[in-house]
LUMBATOR-335516 format. One record per residue (C-alpha): residue number from 1; z, x, y. Coordinates in Angstrom, 1 decimal, padded with zeros to 4 digits. Layout:
BEGIN
    n       w       u       v
  NUM       Z       X       Y
...
***
This chain:
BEGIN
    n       w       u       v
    1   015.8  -025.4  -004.0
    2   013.8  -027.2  -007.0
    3   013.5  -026.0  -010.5
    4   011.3  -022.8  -010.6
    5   008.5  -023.1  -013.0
    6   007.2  -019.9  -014.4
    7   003.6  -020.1  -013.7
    8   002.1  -017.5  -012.2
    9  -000.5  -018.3  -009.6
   10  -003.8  -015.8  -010.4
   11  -004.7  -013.4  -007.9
   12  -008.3  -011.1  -008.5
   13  -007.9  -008.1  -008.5
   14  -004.1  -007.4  -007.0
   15  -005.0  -004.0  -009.5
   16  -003.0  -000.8  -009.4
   17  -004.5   001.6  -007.0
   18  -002.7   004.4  -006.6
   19  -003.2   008.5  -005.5
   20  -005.9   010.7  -005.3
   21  -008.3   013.3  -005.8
   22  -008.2   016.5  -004.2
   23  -010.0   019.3  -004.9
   24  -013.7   020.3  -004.7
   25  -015.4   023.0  -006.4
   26  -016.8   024.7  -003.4
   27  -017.6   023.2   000.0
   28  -021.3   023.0  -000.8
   29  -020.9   018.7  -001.8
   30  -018.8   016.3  -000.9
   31  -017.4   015.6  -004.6
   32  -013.8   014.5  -005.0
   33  -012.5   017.0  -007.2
   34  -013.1   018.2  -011.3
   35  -010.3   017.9  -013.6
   36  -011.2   019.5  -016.8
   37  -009.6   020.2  -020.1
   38  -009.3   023.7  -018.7
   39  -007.6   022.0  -015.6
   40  -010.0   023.8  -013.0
   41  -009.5   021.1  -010.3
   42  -010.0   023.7  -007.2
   43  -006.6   022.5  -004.8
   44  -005.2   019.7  -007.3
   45  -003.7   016.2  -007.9
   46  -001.4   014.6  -005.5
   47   001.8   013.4  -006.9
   48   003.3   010.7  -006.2
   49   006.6   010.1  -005.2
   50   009.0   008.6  -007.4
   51   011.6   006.0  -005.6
   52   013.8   003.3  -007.2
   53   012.2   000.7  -009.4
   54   014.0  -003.2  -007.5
   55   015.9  -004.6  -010.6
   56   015.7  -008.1  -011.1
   57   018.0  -010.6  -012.6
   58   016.8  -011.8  -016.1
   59   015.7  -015.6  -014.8
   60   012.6  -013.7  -012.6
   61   009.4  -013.4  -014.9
   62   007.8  -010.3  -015.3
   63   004.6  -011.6  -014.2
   64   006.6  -012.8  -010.9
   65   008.5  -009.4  -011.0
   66   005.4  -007.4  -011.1
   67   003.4  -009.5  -008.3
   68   006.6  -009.1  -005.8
   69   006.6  -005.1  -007.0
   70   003.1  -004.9  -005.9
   71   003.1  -007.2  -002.6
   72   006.4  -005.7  -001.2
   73   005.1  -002.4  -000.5
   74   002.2  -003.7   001.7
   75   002.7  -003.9   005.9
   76   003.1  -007.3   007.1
   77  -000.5  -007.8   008.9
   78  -000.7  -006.8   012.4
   79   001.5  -004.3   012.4
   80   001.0  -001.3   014.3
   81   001.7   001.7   012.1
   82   003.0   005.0   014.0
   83   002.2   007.8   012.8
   84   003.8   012.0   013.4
   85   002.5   015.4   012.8
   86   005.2   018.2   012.6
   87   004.1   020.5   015.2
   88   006.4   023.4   014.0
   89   008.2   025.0   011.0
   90   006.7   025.1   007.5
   91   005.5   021.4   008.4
   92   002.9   022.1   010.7
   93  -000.9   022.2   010.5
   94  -002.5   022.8   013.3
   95  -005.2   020.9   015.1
   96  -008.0   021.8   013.0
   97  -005.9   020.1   010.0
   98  -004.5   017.1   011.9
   99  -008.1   016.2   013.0
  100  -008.8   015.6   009.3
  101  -006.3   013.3   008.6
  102  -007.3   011.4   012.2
  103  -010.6   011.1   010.4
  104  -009.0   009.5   007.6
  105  -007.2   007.1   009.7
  106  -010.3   006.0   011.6
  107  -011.9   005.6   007.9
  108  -009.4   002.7   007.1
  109  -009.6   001.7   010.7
  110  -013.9   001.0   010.3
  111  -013.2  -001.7   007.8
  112  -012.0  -004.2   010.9
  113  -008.8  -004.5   009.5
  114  -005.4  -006.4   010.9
  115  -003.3  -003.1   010.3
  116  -003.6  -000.5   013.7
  117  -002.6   002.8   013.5
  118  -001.3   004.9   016.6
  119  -000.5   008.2   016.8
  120   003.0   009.1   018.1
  121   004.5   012.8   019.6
  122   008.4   011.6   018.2
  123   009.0   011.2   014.6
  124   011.7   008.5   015.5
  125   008.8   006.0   016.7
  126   006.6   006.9   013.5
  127   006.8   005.3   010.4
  128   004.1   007.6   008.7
  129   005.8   011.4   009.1
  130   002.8   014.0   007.8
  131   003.6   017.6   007.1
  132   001.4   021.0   005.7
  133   003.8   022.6   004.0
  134   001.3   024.6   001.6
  135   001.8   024.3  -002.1
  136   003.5   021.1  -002.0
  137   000.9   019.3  -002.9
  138  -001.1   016.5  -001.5
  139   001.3   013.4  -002.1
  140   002.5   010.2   000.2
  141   004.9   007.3  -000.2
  142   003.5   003.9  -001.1
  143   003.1   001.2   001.3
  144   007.0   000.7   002.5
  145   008.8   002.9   001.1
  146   007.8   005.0   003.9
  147   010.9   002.9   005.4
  148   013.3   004.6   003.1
  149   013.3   008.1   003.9
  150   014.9   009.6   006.9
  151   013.4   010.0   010.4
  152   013.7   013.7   009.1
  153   011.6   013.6   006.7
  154   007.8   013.7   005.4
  155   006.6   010.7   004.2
  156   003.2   012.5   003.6
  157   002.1   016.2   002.6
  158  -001.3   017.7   002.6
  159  -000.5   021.3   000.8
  160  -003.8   023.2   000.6
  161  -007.1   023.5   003.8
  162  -008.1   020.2   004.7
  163  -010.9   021.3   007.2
  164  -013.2   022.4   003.6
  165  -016.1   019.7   003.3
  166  -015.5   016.9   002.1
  167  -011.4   016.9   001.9
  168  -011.4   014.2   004.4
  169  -011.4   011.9   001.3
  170  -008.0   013.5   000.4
  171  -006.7   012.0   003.7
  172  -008.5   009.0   003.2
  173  -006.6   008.2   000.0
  174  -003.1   009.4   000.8
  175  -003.4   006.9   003.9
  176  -004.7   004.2   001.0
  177  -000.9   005.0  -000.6
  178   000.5   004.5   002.9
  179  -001.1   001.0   003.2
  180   000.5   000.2   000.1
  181  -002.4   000.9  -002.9
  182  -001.3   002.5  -006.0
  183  -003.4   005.0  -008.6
  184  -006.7   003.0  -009.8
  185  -007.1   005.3  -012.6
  186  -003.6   003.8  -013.8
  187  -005.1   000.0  -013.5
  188  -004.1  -001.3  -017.5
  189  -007.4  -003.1  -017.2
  190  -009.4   000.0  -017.1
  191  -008.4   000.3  -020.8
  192  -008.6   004.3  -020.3
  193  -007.4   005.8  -024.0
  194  -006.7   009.3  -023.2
  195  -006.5   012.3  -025.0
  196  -002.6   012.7  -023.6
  197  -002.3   016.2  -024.9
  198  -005.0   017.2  -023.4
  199  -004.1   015.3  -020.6
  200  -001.0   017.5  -020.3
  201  -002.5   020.6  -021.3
  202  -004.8   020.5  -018.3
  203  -002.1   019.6  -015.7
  204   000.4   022.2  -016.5
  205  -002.1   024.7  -015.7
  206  -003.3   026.1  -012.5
  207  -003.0   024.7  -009.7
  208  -001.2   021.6  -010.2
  209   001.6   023.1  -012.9
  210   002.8   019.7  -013.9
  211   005.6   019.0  -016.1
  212   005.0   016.4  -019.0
  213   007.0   014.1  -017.0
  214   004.7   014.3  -013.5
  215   001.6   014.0  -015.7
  216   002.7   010.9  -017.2
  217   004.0   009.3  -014.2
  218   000.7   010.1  -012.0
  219  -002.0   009.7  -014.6
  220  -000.8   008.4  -018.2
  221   001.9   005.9  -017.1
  222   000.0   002.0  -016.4
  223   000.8  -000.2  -014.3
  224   002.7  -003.0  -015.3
  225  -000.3  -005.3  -016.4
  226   001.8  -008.2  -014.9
  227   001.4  -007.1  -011.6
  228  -002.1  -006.2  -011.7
  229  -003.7  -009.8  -012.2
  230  -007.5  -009.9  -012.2
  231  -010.2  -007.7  -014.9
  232  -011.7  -005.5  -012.4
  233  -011.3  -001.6  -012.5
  234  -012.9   000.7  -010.3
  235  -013.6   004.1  -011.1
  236  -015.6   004.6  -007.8
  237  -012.3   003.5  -006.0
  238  -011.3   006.3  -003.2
  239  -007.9   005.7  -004.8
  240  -009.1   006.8  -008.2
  241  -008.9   010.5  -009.7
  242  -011.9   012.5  -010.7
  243  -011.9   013.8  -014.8
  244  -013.4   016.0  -016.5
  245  -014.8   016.1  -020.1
  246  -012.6   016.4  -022.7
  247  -009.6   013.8  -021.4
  248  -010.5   010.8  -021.8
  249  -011.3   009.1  -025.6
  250  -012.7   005.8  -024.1
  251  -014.4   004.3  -022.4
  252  -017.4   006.3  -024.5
  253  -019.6   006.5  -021.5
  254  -016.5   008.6  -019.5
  255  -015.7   011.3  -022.6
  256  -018.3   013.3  -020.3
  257  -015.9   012.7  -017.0
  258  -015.7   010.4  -014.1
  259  -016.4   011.9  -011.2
  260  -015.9   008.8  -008.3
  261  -018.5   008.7  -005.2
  262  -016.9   009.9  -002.4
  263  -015.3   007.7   000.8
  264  -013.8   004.3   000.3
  265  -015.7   002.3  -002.3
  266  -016.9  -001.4  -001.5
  267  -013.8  -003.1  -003.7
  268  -011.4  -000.6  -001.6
  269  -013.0  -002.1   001.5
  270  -012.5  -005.8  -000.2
  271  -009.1  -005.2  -001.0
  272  -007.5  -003.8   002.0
  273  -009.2  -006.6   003.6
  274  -007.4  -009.0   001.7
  275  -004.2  -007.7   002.6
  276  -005.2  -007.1   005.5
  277  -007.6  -009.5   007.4
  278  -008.8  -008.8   011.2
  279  -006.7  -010.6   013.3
  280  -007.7  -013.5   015.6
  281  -006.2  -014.8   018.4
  282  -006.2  -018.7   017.6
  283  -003.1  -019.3   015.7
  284  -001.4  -022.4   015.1
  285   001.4  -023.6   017.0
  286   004.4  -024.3   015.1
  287   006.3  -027.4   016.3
  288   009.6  -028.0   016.9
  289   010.6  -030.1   013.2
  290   007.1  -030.1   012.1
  291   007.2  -029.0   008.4
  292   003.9  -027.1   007.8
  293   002.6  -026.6   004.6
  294   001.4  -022.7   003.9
  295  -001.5  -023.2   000.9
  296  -001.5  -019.3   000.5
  297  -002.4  -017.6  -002.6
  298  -000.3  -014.5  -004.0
  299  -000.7  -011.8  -001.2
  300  -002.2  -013.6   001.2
  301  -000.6  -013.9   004.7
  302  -000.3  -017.2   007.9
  303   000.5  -016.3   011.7
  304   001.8  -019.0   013.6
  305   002.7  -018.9   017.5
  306   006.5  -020.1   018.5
  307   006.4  -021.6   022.3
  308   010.3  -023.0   022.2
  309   010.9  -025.4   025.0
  310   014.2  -024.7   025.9
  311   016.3  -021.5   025.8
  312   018.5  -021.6   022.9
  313   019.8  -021.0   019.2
  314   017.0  -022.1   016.6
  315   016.0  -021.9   013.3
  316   013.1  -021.0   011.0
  317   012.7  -020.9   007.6
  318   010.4  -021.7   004.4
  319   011.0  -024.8   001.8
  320   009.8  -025.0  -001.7
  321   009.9  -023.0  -004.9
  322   008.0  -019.7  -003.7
  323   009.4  -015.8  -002.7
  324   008.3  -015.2   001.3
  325   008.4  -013.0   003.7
  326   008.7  -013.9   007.4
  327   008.9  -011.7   010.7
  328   009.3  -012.6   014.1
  329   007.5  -010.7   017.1
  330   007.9  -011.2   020.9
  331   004.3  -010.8   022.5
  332   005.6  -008.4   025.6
  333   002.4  -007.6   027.1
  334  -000.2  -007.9   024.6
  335   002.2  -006.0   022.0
  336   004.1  -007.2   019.3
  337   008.0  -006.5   019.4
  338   010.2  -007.1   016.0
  339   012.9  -009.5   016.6
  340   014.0  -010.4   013.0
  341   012.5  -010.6   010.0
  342   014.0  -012.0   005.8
  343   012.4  -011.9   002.5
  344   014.1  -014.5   000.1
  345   011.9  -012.5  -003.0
  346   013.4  -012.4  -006.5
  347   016.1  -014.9  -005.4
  348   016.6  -018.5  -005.3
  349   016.8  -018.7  -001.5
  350   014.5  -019.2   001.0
  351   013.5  -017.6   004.1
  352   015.5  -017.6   006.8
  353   015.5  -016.8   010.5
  354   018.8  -017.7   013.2
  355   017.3  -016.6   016.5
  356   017.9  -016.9   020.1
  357   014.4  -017.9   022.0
  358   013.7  -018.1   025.5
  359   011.7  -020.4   026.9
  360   008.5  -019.7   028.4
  361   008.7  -016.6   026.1
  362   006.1  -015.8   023.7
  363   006.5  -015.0   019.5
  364   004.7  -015.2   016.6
  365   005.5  -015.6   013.0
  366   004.1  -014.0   010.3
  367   004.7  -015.5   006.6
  368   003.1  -013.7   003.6
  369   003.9  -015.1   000.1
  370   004.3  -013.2  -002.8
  371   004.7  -016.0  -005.4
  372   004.2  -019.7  -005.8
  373   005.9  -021.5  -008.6
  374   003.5  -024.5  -008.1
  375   000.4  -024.8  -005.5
  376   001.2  -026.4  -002.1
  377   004.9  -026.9  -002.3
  378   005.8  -024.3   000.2
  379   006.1  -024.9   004.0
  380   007.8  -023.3   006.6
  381   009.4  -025.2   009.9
  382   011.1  -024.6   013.0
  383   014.3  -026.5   014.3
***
């Protein structure tokens, strides 16, 4: 592979978007929550889940660190996520609660976007696993780190009544964490100065009861501002916390509170859009020893149908200084089937796919690039 240069392609608005908002006053509005000094938010804060920082050797930038931190945790696009409701034990909800959080997921599904969701009755076909388990919180794995946790376990918790007005925004944005999106509120480019100890004072109280440590990692902690690239904040973002007065020092105009308009704000809708384009059926074909070149920017994702001539071994791979992803499908009756799948991120490899094809069999490929040391020098081929 060439040199690596150590430019990082821009990307608008790849922000932090992370957790939400629970809690409303009373059921007469449909307000997000009110996080006060006094910490009277009515249910409380989801927390989010803490997992294993990737570690990077000292020759990856930050800036490229912090854009493949971000990227990895979304879906490839087109994939069909599965998700589980525990029907028994402390896990379970009911009906009345699981039609809440099927709201939620027809929320994200309006925006005509490439990522389906489908409901399973066997938590080893789902890779979303919700539970109830009350006073646990509202809280959900980001993106794919749903992957890492056992077939036992919840990868998503609602802890208090979900069928009180309004709370379908609190499934609305722990499915935004599923998709990948992190806590706006913790955007560096929202340049929110806090008063931490009142920050902290307000948390450890009724009902969230944080420790120092969960308030700072869920509201005080930024994002690394290398993997948030773009100026844009959004403080109506459905991914966003609602505050009070008397936590936050600036902005001036929010020492009064931000209080963020309910349902998914028009730069969520944007954004998961990005990531997640609707899918079309016209894809082109890649060719036996035809390089093609990908022109993606950060994030951004190419599909490409694989018609092999002959049954056989083959090969497919990307070329050029870049960190991919690639995943193979079968198409077995208008659904997608994994076959394989490599990410050469953080390394100085490339992609790299050894597959048997059958002829007359159909598959497509699905490359999404995370970073590009130079514009247009990354292709992928089959051969």
């Amino acid at each position: 592979m060439a040199a690596r240069k150590t430019n990082p392609d821009r990307i608008e608005d790849l922000a932090g978007r992370l957790e939400q908002v629970e809690a409303r006053l009373d059921d007469s509005g449909p307000r997000r929550g009110d996080a006060t000094a006094g910490g009277r938010a009515a249910s409380g804060y989801c927390s989010v889940p803490r997992v294993p920082e990737r570690v990077f050797d000292a020759d990856v930038s930050p800036e490229r660190a912090g854009l493949i931190q971000v990227i990895s945790k979304k879906w490839v696009n087109a994939t069909v996520l599965h998700y589980y409701f525990f029907d028994s034990g402390p896990w379970a909800g009911g009906s009345a609660q699981e039609d809440v959080v099927r709201a939620g997921f027809a929320a994200w599904s309006e925006q005509d976007i490439g990522i389906e969701f489908k409901e399973v009755d066997s938590r080893d076909d789902a890779e979303i696993r919700i539970g109830f388990l009350r006073g646990d919180g509202a809280w959900s794995y980001v993106g794919r780190d749903c992957l890492l946790q056992g077939q036992n376990e919840r990868t998503m918790n609602f802890g208090w009544d979900l069928t009180r007005a309004g709370e379908v925004d609190t499934a609305i944005h722990e499915i935004g964490h599923a998709l990948g999106f992190p806590h706006e509120h913790q955007n560096p480019n929202a340049g929110i100065v806090w008063d931490e100890e009142a920050v902290y004072d307000a948390l450890a109280g009724p009902p969230n009861f944080w420790s120092r440590d969960k308030t700072h990692w869920n509201i005080i902690r930024k994002i690394e501002p290398d993997s948030v690239e773009g100026s844009n904040w959004d403080a109506d973002s459905i991914m966003h916390y609602p505050f009070g007065p008397g936590l936050i020092e600036s902005p001036v105009e929010f020492r009064g509170g931000i209080d963020p308009a309910p349902g998914l704000s028009p730069k969520d809708i944007a954004q998961v859009r990005f990531f997640y384009p609707p899918q079309t059926s016209v894809r082109r074909e890649l060719k036996l020893l035809e390089s093609v070149p990908l022109s993606l920017s950060p994030g951004e994702q190419k599909d490409f149908s694989v018609l092999p001539a002959a049954s056989r071994d083959y090969h497919i791979g990307t070329f050029g200084s870049s960190d991919t992803v690639i995943v193979l499908f079968e198409e077995v009756d208008g659904k997608f089937v994994y076959v394989d799948g490599d990410d050469d991120s953080g390394t100085s490899l490339n992609a790299r796919l050894d597959v048997r094809l059958v002829k007359d069999r159909r598959y497509v490929l699905r490359v999404r690039l995370y970073y590009s040391f130079s514009g247009g020098d990354t292709a992928v081929m089959l051969w």
